[in-house]
N, C-alpha and C positions, 0 to 999 in steps of 0.2 A: 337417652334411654330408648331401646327399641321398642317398637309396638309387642314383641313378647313379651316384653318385662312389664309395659303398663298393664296390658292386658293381667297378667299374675298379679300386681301390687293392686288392680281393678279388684281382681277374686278375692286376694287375702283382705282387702279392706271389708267388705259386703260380707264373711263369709263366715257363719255362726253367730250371728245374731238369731232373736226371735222373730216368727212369723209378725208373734204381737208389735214387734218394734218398728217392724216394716208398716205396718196399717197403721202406727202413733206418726212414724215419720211422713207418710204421703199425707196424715189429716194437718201437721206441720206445712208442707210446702202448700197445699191446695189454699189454706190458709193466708201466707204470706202473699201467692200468687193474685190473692183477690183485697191487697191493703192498699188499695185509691186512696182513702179518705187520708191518711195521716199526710198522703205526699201533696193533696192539692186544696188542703183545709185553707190556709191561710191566702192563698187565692180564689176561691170559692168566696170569702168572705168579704177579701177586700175590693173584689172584680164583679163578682157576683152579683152580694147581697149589697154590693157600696159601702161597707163598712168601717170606720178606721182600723187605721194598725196595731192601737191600742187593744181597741176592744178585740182585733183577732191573737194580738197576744195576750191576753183576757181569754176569751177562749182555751185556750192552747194549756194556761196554765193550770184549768179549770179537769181539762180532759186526766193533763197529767197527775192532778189532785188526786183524781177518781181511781189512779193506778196504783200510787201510794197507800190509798184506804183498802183494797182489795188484795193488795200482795198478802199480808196477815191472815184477811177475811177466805181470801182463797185460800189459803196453806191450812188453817183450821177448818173449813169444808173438807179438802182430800183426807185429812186423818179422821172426823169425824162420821161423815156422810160417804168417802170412798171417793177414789180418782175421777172412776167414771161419771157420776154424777155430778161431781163439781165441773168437771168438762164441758157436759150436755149441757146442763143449768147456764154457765157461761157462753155459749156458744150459742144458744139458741137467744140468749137475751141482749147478746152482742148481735148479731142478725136482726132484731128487730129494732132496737132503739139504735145503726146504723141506718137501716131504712127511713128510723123517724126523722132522723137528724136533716137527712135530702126534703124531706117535706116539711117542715115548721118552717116560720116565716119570721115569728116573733123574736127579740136579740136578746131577752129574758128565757124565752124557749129554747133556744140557743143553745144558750150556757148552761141552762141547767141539763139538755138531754148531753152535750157533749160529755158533762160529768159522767153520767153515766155510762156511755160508752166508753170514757177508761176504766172505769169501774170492771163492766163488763167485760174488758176486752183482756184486760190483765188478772183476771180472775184463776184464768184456768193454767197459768204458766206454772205456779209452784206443782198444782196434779199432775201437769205431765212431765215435769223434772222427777217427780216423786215418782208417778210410774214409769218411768225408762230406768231407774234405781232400782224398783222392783222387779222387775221380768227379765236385767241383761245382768250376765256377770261378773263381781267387781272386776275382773281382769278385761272385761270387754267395755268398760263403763265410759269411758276418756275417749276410743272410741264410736262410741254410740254416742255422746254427747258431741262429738265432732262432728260425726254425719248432721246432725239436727242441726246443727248451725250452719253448717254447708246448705240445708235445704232452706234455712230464713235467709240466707244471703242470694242464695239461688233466686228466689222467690222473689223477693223483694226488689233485687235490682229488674227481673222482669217488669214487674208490676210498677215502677217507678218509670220503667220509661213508658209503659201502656197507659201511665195515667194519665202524661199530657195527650194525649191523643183522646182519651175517652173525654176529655175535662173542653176539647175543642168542640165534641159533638154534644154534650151536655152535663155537667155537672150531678144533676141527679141520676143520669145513668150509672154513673161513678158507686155514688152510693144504694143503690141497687145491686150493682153487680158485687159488691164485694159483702151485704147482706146473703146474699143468695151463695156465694163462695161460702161464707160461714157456714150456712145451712149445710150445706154439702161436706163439710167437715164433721158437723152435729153426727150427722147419717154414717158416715165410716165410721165412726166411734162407738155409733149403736149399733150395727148390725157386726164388726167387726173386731175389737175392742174390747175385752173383757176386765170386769175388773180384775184387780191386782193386788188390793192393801192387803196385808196380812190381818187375819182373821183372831178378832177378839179373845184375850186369855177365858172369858168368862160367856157363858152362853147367853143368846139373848142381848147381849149389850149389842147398843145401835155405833158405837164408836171406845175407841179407848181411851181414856183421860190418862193414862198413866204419863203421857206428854204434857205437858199446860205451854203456855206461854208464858209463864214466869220460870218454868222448865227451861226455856232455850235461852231466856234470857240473865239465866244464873250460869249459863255453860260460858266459862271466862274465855276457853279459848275460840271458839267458836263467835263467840261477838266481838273476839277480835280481830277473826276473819272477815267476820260484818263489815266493820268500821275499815279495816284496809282495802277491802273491793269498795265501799264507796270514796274511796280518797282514789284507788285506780276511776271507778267511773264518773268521777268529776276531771279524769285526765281525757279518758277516750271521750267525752261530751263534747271537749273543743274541736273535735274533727266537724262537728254539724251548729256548732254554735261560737266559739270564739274565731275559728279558722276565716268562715266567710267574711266579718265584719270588719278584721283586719286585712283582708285581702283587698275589703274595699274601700279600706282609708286610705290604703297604697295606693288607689287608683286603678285594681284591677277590674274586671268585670267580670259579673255574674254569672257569664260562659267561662271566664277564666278558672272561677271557683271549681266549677261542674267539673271540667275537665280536669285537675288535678285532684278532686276527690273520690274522680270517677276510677280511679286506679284501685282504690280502698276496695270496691267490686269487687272489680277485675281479679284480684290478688287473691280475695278470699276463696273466689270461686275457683280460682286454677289452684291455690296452693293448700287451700286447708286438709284438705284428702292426703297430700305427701308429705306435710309437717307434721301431721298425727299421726302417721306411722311412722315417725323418726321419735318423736317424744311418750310413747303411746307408753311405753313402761320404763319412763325414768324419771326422778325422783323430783314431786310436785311442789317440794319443798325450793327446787333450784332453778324450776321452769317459772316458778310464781316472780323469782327475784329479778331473774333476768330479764321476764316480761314488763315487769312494772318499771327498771328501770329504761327498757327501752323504749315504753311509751312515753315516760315524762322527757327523754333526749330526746326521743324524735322529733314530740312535739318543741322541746324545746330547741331544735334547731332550724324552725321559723324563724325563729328572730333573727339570720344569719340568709334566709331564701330573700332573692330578688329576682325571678322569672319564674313562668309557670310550671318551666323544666327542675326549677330550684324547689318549688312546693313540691310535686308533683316526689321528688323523693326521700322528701321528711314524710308524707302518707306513707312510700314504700316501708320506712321507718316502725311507723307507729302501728300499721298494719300486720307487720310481721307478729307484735306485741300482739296484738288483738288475739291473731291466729291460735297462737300459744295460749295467752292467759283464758280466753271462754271455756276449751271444755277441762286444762286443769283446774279452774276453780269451782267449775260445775261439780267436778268429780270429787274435790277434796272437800264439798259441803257434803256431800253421800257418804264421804269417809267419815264424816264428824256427827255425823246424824244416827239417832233409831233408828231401827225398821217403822216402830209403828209413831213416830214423831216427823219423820221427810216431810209431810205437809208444810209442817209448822216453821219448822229448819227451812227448806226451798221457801218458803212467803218469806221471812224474815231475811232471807238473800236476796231475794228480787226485789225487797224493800230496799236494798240499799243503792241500786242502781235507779230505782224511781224516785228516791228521794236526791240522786246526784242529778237527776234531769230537768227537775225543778231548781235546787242549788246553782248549776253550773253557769245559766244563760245571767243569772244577777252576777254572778261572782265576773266573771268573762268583761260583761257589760261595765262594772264598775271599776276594773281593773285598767279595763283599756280607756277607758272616760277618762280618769283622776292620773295616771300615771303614763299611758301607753302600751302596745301590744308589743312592744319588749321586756316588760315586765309582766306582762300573761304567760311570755315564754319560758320567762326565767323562774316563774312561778308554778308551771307544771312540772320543769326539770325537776323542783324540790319538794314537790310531793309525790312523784314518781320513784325519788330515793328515798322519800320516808315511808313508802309503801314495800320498798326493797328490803328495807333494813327491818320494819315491822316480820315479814314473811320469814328471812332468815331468822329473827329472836322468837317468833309465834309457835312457830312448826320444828325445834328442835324435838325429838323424839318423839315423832309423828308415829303413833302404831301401826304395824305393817297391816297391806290391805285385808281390811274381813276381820281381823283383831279387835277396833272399836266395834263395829258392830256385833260381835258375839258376845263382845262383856256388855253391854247395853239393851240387848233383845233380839230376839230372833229373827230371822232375815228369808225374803224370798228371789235369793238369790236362783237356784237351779230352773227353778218355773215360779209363775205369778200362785200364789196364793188367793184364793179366789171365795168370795161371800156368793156364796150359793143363790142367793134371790139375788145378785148383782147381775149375774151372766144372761148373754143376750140369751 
């Protein structure tokens, strides 16, 4: 491709989104840019504070507890209370009990503040799934949910390699600076950031109940989306959980792991931008199938790698899957959703990838214990195809875009719909 043509596919990608989407997205990257703590908790703990392993996988499971609780909690805050405040609220309380977490000393204190920095920290994901719904156009939705991934991957892998380096010079600068990163996310949100929910049928109301949570969880097909993204994210888990622990029963080493799933990066960051404009308007119903099954083969064709060069392109595999399935499924829960219910709908989706992060590391662990990690592999291939075949039976006459949502309630699609005492 010449530099003309990136340059043009650079502009059509960027080009007619909202201002608002651009200031959601940079408080996105600034965000990920400042996540020390997730990358170097568990040496922090055991290097650190001398801790066991138990107790920092203790920890760990404790934090992701907190994520689980708050998927629902947050998705009922953005319908009720509005995007932007559940964001703030979240953000600012992720900053602070991040900063406590570097200071306490106690293994009781610990575990209980780590709670609530997942808590906090996964609070605010469904508001701001729900407001990138609100303010871009369904036709632009798939990709605007691609760029925000592209900026957590972005993000993220910087931040992953800066942590050992900050974790050499001190651990609680670690957690400092990525409190303070938060803060600085809180502030583009406030001063920049408006809300977005669409605005109560009825005056005077503080939120609208016409959504509940036994609302979303009566919508059949929609919690069968549920239940198939977490049978997908109990497949992509083994990339950061079943992958290493097999890699080092074989004898690899822990430089070996890094570098073959350091590709998973690589990929997302070079390729998510040109896969999204290939998929960007074709039917989510055949991008879901082909995703799912090619994360459960890729993964499953570990069992089959003997060199680092042999892992290194089952990740190209299952990576590709990645690519695809984040912002179609993002987009196809906005499809199945209210305008004034996204809250509820986005918690109830992130529920199901929190609840697969907690699942996966037991499932993984006891699979490759009792039987071995060729039956882990063979055992992703077959829920990667029962993920396949759910999508193709789920999503038969999926209503064309903008369709659910006009029979369901009214939408702020053209511009944000805006509560008057929300705006900065």
């Amino acid at each position: 491709m010449s530099p003309a043509s990136l340059r043009r596919t650079a502009r059509e990608t960027v080009s007619g989104l909202p201002r608002e989407f651009w200031w959601l997205w940079t408080s996105t990257l600034v965000n990920r840019l400042g996540s020390f703590v997730a990358t170097f908790m568990a040496l922090y703990l055991t290097l650190d504070r001398g801790a066991s392993a138990s107790y920092a996988g203790l920890v760990a499971s404790l934090h992701g507890l907190g994520g689980v609780v708050s998927a629902l909690g947050g998705g009922v805050m953005a319908d009720r209370l509005g995007r932007r405040p559940t964001m703030l609220v979240a953000q600012l309380a992720t900053a602070g009990s991040v900063a406590l977490l570097g200071l306490v000393r106690d293994p009781v204190a610990i575990a209980a503040v780590a709670f609530v920095v997942g808590v906090a920290s996964n609070a605010s994901r469904p508001a701001v799934q729900a407001m990138m719904a609100d303010i871009v156009r369904p036709e632009d939705r798939v990709r605007a949910f691609s760029l925000n991934y592209w900026a957590i991957n972005l993000g993220f892998a910087v931040s992953s390699m800066a942590a050992g380096f900050i974790a050499e010079v001190s651990y609680l600068a670690g957690f400092l600076i990525e409190a303070g990163m938060t803060l600085v996310c809180a502030l583009v949100v406030f001063f920049r950031v408006p809300e977005s929910r669409p605005v109560a049928e009825h005056a005077g109301t503080a939120g609208d109940d016409s959504v509940r949570l036994s609302t979303v969880l009566a919508d059949r097909r929609f919690m069968g989306v549920v239940g198939l993204s977490f049978l997908v994210a109990l497949v992509f888990q083994q990339g950061s959980v079943g992958l290493p622990v097999a890699m080092g029963s074989a004898g690899f080493t822990p430089a070996d792991y890094g570098l073959a799933v350091a590709v998973n990066g690589v990929l997302i960051v070079a390729l998510q931008i040109p896969v999204t404009r290939f998929i960007e308007h074709r039917d989510p119903r055949r991008l879901l199938v082909v995703s799912s099954l090619l994360a459960g083969y890729g993964f499953g064709l570990t069992a089959f790698a003997g060199s680092v060069g042999a892992f290194a392109l089952t990740v190209c595999v299952w990576t590709l899957a990645e690519i695809v399935n984040a912002p179609t499924q993002t987009g196809l829960v906005v499809r199945l959703s209210p305008a004034r219910g996204r809250g509820r709908y986005q918690g109830m989706y992130t529920m199901s990838w929190s609840v697969a992060a907690l699942v996966a590391p037991l499932m993984s662990g006891t699979v490759i214990d009792r039987f071995g990690a060729a039956w882990l592999w063979g055992l992703t291939a077959a829920v990667g195809t029962v993920a396949g075949v759910g999508y193709a039976l789920l999503m038969r006459r999926l209503p064309a875009e903008g369709v659910e949502e006009a029979v369901r309630g009214p939408r702020s699609d053209a511009a944000p719909v805006t509560d008057a005492s929300a705006t900065p």
